[in-house]
C-alpha positions in Angstrom: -33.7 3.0 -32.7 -30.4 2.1 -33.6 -29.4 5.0 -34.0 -30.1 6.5 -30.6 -28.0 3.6 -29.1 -25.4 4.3 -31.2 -25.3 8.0 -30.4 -25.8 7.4 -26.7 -22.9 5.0 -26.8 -20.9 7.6 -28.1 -22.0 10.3 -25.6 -21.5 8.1 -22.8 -17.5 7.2 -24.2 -16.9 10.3 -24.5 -18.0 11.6 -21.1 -15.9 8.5 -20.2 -12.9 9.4 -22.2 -12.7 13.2 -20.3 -12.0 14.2 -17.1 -14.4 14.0 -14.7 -14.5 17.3 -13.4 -11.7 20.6 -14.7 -8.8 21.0 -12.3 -8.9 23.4 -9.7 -7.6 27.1 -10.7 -3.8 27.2 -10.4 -3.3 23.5 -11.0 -1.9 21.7 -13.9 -3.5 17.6 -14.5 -0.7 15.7 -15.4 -1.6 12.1 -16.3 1.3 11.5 -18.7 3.9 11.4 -16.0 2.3 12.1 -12.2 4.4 12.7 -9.4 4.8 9.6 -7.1 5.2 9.0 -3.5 6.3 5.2 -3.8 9.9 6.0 -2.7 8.6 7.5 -0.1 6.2 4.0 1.0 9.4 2.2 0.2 11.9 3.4 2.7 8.9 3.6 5.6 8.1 -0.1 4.9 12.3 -1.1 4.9 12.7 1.3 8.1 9.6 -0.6 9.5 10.7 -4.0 8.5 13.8 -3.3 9.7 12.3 -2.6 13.3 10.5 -5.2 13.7 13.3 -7.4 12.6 15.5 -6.6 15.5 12.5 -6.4 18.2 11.8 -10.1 17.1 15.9 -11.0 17.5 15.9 -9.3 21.0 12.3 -11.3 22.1 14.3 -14.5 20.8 17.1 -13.6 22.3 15.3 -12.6 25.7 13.4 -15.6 26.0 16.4 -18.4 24.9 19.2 -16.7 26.8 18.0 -15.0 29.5 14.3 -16.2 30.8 15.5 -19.8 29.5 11.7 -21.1 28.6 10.8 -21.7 24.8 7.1 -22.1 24.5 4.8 -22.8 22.0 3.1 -19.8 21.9 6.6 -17.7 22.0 6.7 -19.4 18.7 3.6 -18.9 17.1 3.3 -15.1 18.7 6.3 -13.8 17.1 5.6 -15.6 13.6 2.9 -14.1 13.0 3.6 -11.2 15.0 6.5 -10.3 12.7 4.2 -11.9 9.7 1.5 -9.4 10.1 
């Protein structure tokens, strides 16, 4: 009995330890060092940030300068406007 467990345990880490299925003809797997699109999710969330930082200054700006009425939901609507 033991040693069925022990051999299943060792098919089961070694299905584990492979790839799930072979790559699709044409294409090299590359786990070692697999291209990336982070830089790409970094500058869209600065241009974004950045956005949304000057739409908030221009509301601000709207509503203390211009409209001349501060309220409380002005407040909380472009905290966690800019928040979210």
């Amino acid at each position: 009995m033991a040693n069925t467990t022990a051999a299943a345990d060792a098919l089961i880490q070694a299905m584990l330890d492979g790839p799930a299925a072979p790559a699709p003809s044409g294409i090299t797997s590359n786990f070692v060092d697999p291209p990336s699109n982070g830089v790409a999710g970094l500058i869209a969330a600065l241009i974004s940030l950045g956005i949304a930082t000057i739409m908030l200054v221009i509301r601000i700006f709207t509503k203390l300068y211009i409209i001349k009425a501060w309220n409380i939901e002005d407040c909380m609507g472009s905290f966690l406007g800019y928040v979210a």
